[in-house]
N, C-alpha and C positions, 0 to 999 in steps of 0.2 A: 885513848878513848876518842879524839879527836880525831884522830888518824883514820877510825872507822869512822866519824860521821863524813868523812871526804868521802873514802869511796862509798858509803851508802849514798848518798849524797847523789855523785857521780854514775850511781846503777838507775838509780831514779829515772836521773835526766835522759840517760841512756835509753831506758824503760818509754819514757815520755817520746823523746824523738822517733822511737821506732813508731811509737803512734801516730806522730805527725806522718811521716812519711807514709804511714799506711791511706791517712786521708787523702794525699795527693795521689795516692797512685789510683785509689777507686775514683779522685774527681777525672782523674784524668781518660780511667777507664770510661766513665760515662761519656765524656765529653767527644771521644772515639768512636761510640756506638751512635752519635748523631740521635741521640734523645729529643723527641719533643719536649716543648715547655712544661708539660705535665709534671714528666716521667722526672728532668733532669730538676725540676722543685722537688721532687719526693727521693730523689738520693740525695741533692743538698741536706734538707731534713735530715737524713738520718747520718748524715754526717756531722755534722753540727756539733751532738753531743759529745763525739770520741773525739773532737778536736779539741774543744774545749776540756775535756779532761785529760789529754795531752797534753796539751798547754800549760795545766796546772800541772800534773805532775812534773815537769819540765823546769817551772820554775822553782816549786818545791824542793826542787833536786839541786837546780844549783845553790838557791837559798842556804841548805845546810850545808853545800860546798863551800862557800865564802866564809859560813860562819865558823868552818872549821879551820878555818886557813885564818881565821883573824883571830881566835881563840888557841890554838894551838902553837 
């Protein structure tokens, strides 16, 4: 049982990081198209929230990795 909560665990974070990377590659994209200040506050914005829930589910991920590994 524990053994699964590793690799769930571990698909999470997995899960999570591809998100993060997906926020750097669109800041990055922005930041290529030489955005005004407008434009590059209104993709910040809407990046904001998929990073923050990247984030979270990243930690979540490892969270039940550790705890499988100290329970297990």
């Amino acid at each position: 049982m524990f053994e699964m909560m590793i690799w769930v665990g571990a698909a999470i974070s997995v899960i999570g990081l591809a998100g993060i990377l997906w926020c750097i590659f669109r800041v990055a994209q922005a930041r290529r198209a030489k955005l005004d200040d407008d434009a590059m506050r209104a993709v910040l914005q809407s990046v904001i929230p998929m990073n923050m829930g990247a984030l979270f589910l990243s930690v979540i991920g490892l969270m039940l990795v550790v705890v499988g590994v100290m329970l297990g």
